[in-house]
N, C-alpha and C positions, 0 to 999 in steps of 0.2 A: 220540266223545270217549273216550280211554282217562281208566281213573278213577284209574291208577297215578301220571297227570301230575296235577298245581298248577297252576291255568293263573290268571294274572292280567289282567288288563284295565284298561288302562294311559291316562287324560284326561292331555293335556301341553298346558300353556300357557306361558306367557312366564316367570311365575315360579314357579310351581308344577306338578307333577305328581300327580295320583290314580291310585291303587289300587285295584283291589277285587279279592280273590281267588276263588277259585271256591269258598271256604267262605265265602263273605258277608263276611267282615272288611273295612274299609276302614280306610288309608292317606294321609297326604299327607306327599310331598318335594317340597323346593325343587331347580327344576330348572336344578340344578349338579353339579358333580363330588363334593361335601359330601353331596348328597341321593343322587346316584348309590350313591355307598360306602354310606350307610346301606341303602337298598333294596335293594342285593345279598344283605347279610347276612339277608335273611327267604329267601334263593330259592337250592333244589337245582338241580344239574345236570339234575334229570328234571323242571325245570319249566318253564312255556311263555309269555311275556308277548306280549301282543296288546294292535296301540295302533293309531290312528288316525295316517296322514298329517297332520299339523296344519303344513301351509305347511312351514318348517324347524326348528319347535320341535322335534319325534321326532328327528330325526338325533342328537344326540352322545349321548339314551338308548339307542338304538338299535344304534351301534354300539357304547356301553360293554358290552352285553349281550352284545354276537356276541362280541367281545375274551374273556369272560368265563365264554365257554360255555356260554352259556343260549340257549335258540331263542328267536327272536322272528318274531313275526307284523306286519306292517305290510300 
């Protein structure tokens, strides 16, 4: 694990989305385009979200993040 990266860890359900960062802190967005835009603003270019395949809830987090240039882990 580089310690230079942020790496977040990402629960997505139907209506909500959790957070937790790799400094302990926890988060929740509603998962939308609404919650999307809030969540970006916490996260650098140099930082890395990891989420679970959850059926096709992860897709449109997923790809707002790649759009946005942040790596993501699925």
């Amino acid at each position: 694990m580089n310690k230079d990266i942020k790496y977040f860890g990402i629960d997505i359900s139907h209506l909500v989305f959790d957070v937790t960062d790799s400094d302990g802190n926890y988060y929740q967005f509603k998962n939308s385009i609404l919650g999307f835009k809030k969540f970006i603003k916490l996260l650098g270019l140099d930082n890395h979200c990891v989420m679970e395949a959850t059926g096709y809830y992860h897709y449109q987090l997923a790809y707002y993040l790649l759009e946005s240039g942040i790596q993501v882990s699925v």
